[in-house]
The first five atom37 places (N, CA, C, CB, O) and aatype in JSON, in Angstrom:
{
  "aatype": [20, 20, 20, 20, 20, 20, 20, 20, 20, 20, 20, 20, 20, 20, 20, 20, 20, 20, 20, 20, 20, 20, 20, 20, 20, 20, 20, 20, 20, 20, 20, 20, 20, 20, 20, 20, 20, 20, 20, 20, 20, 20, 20, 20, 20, 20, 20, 20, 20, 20, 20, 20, 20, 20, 20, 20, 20, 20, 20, 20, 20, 20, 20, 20, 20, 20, 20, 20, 20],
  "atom_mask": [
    [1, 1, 1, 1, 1],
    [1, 1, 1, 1, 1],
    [1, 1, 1, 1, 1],
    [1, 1, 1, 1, 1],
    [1, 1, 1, 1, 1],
    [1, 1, 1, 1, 1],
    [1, 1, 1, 1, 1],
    [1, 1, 1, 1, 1],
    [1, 1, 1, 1, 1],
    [1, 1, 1, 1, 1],
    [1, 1, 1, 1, 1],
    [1, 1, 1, 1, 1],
    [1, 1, 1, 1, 1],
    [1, 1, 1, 1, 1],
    [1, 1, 1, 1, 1],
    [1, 1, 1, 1, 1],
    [1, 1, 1, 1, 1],
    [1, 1, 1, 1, 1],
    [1, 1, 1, 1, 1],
    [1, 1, 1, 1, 1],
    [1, 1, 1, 1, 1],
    [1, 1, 1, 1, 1],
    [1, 1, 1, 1, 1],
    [1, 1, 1, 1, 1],
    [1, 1, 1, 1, 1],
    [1, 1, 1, 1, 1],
    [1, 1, 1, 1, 1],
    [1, 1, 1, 1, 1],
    [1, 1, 1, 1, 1],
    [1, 1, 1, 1, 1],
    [1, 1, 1, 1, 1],
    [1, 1, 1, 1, 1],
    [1, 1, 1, 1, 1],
    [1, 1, 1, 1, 1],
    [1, 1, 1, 1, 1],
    [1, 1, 1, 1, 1],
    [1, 1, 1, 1, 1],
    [1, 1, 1, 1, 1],
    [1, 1, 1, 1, 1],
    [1, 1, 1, 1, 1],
    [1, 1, 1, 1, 1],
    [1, 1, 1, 1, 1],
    [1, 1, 1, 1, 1],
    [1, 1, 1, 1, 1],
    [1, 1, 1, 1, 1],
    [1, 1, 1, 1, 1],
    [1, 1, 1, 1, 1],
    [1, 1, 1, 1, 1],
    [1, 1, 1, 1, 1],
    [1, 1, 1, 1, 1],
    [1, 1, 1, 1, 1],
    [1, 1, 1, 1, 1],
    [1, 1, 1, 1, 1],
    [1, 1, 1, 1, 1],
    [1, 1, 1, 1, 1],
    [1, 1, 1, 1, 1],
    [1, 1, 1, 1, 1],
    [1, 1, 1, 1, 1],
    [1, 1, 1, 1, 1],
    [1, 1, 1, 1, 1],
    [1, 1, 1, 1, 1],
    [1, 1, 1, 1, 1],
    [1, 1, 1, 1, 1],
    [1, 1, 1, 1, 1],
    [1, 1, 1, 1, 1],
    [1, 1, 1, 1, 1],
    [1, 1, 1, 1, 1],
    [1, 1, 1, 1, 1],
    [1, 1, 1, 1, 1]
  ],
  "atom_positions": [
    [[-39.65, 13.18, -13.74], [-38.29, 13.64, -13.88], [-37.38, 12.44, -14.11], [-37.85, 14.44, -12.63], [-37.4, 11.41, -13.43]],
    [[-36.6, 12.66, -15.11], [-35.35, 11.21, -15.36], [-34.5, 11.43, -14.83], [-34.68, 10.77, -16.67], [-34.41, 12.58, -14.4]],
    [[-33.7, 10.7, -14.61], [-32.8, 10.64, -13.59], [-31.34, 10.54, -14.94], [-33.19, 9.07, -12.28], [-31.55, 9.88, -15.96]],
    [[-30.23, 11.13, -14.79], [-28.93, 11.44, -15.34], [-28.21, 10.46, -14.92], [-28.35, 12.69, -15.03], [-27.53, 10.61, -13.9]],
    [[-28.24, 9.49, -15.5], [-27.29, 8.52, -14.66], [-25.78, 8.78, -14.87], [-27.55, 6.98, -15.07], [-25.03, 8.65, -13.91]],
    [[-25.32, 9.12, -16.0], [-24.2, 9.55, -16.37], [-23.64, 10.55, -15.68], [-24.25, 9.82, -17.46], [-22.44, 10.8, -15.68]],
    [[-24.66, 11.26, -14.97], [-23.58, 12.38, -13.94], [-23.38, 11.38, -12.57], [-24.57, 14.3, -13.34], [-22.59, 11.91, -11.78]],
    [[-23.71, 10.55, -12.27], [-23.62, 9.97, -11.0], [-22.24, 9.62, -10.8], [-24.5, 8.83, -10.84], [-21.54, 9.57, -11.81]],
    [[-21.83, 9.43, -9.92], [-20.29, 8.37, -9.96], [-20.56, 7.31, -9.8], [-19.14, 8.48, -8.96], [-21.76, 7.03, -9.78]],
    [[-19.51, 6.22, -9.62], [-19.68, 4.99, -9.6], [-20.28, 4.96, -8.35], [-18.54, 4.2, -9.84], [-21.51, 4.95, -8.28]],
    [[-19.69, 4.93, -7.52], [-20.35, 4.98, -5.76], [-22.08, 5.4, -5.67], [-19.37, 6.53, -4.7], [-22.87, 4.76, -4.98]],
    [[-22.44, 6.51, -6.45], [-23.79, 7.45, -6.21], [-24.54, 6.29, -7.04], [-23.85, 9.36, -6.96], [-25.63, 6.04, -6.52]],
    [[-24.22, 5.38, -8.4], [-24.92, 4.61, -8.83], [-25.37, 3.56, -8.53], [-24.67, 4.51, -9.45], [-26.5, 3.08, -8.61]],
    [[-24.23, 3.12, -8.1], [-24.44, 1.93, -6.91], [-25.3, 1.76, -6.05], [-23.62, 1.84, -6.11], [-26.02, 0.77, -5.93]],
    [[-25.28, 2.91, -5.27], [-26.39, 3.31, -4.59], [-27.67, 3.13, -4.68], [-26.38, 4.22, -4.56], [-28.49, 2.62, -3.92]],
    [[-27.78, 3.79, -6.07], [-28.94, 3.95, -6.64], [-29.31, 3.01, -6.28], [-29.12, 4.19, -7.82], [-29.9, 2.89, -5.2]],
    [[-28.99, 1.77, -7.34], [-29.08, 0.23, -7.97], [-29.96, -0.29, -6.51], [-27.15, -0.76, -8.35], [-31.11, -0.45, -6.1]],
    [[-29.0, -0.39, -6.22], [-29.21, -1.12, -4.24], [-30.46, -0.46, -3.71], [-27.67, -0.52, -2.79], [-31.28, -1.09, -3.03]],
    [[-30.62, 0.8, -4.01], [-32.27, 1.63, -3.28], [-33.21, 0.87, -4.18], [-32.6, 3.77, -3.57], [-34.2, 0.28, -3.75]],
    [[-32.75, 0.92, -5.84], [-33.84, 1.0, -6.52], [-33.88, -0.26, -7.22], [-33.91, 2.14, -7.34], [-33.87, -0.14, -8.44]],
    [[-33.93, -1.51, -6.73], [-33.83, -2.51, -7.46], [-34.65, -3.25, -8.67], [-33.72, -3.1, -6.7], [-34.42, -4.26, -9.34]],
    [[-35.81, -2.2, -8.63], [-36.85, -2.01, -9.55], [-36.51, -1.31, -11.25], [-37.81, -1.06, -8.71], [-36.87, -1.5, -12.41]],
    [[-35.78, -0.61, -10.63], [-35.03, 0.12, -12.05], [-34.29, -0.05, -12.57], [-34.65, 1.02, -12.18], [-33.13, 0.34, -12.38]],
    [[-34.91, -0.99, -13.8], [-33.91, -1.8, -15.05], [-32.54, -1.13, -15.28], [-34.67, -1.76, -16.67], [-31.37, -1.45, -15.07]],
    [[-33.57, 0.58, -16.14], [-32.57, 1.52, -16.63], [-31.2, 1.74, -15.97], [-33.17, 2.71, -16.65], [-30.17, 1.75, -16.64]],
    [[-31.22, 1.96, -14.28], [-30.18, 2.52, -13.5], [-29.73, 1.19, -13.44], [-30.46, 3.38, -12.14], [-28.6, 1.16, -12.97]],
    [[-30.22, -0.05, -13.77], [-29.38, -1.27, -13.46], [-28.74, -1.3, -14.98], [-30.33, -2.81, -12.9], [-27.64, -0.83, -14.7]],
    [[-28.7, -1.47, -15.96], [-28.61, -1.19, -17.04], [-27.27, -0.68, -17.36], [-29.54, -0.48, -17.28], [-26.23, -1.2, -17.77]],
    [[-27.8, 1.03, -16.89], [-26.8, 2.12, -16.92], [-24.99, 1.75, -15.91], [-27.83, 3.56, -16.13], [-23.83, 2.04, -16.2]],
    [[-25.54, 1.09, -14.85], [-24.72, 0.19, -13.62], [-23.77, -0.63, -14.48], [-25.8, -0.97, -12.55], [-22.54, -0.59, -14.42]],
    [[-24.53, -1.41, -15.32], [-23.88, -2.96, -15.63], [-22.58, -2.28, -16.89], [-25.48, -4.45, -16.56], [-21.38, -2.54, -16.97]],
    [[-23.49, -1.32, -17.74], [-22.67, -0.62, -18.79], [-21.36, 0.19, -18.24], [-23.63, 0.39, -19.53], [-20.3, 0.34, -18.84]],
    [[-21.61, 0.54, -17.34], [-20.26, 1.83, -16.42], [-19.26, 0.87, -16.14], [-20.76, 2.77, -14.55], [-18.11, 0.99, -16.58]],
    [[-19.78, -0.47, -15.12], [-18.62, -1.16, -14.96], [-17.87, -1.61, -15.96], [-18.82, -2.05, -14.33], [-16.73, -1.22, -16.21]],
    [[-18.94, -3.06, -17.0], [-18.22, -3.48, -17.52], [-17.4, -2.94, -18.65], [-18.69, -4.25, -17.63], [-16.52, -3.62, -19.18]],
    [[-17.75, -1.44, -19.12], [-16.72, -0.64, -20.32], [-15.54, -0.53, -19.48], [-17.24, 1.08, -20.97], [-14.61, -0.23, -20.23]],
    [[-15.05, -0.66, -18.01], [-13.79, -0.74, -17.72], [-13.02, -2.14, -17.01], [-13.7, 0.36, -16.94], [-11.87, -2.33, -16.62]],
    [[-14.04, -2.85, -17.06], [-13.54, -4.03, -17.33], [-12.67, -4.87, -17.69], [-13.83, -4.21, -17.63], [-13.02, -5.21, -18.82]],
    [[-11.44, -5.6, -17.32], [-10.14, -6.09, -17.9], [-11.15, -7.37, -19.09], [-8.76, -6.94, -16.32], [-11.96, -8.2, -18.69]],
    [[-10.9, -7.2, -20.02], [-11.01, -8.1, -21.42], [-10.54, -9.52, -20.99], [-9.93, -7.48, -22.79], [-10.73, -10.44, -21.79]],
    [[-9.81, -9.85, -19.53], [-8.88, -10.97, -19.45], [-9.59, -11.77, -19.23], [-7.86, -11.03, -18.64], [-10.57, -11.5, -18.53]],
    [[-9.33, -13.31, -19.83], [-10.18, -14.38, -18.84], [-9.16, -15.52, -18.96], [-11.95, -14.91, -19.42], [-8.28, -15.64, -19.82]],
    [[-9.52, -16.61, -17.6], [-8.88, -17.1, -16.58], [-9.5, -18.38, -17.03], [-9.07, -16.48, -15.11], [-10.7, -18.52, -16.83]],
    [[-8.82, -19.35, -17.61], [-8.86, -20.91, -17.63], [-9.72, -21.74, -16.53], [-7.41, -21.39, -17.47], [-9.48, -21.26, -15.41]],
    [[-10.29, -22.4, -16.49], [-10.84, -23.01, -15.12], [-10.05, -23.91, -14.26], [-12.0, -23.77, -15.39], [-9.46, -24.76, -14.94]],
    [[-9.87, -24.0, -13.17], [-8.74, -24.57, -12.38], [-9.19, -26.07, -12.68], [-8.63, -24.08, -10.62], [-10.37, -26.42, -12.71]],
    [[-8.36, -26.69, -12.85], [-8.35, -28.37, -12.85], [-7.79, -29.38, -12.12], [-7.93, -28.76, -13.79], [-8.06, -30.57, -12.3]],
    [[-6.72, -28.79, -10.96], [-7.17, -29.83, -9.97], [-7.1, -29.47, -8.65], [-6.45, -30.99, -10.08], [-6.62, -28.35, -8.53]],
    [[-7.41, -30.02, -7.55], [-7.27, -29.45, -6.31], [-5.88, -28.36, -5.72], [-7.35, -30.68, -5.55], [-5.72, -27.39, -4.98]],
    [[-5.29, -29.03, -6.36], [-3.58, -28.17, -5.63], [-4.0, -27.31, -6.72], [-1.46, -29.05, -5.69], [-3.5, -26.29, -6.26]],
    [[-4.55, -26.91, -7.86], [-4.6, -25.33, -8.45], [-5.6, -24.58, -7.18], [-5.51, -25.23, -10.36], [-5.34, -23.73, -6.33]],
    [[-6.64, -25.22, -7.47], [-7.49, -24.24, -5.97], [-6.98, -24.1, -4.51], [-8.96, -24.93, -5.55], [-7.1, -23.08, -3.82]],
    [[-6.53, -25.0, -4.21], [-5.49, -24.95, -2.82], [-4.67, -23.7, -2.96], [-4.33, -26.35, -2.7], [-4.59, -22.82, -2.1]],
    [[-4.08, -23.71, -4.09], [-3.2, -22.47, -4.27], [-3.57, -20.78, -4.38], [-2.6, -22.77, -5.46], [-3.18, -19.76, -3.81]],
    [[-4.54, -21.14, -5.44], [-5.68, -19.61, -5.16], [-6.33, -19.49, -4.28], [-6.74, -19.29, -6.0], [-6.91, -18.43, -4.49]],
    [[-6.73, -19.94, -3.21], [-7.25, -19.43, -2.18], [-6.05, -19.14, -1.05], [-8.36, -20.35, -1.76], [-5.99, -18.14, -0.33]],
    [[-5.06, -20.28, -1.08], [-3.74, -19.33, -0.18], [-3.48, -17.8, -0.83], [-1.96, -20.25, -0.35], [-2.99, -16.91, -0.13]],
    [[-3.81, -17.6, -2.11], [-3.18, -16.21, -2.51], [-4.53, -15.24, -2.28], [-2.5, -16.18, -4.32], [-4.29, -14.1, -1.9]],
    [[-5.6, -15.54, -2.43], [-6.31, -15.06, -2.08], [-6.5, -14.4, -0.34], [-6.97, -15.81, -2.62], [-6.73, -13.21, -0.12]],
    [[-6.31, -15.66, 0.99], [-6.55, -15.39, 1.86], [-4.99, -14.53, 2.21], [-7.15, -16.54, 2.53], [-5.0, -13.89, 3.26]],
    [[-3.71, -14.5, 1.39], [-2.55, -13.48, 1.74], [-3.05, -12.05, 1.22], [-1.03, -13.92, 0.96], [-2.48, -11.03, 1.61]],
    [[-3.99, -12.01, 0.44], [-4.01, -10.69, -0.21], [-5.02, -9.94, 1.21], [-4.84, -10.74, -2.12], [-4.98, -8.91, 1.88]],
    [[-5.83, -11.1, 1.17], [-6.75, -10.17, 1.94], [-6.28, -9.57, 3.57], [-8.13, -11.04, 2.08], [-6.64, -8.59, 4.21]],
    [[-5.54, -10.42, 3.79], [-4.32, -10.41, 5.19], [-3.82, -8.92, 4.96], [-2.67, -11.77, 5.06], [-4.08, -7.87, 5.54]],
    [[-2.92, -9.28, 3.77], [-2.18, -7.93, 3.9], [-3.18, -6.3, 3.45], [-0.75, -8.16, 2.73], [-2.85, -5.11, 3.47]],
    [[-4.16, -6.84, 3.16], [-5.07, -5.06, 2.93], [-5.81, -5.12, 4.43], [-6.75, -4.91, 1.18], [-6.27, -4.06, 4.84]],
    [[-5.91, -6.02, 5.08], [-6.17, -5.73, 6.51], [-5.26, -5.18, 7.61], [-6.53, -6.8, 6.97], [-5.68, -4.69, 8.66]],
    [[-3.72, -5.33, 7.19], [-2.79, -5.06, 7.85], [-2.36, -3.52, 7.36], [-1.81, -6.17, 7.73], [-1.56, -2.77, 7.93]],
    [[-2.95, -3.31, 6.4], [-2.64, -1.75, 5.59], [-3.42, -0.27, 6.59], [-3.63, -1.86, 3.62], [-3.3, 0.88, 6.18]]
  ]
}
């Protein structure tokens, strides 16, 4: 029996993936679901310390405030 990956949701595929780490296809099917919604954007590489100093302060505020939510 094949498995429908396309009826799964994102969550139920995931799943899958993680049970079945053997299965290309459902990894496959995984990699295709995400990345078709995927932002197209990409991000310069940081170049000097005070750029990374700075993204990780915004990083460790974001994560602050979805803990405080």
């Amino acid at each position: 029996m094949k498995i429908d990956f396309n009826k799964m949701t994102k969550a139920e595929l995931r799943a899958y993936v993680v049970a079945h780490p053997q299965d290309k296809a459902a990894f496959y099917a995984f990699v295709d679901r995400f990345t078709s919604v995927a932002s197209p954007e990409t991000f310069t590489m940081l170049q000097s310390p005070a750029e990374i100093a700075e993204i990780d302060h915004l990083i460790r505020e974001k994560v602050e405030q979805m803990q405080t939510e």
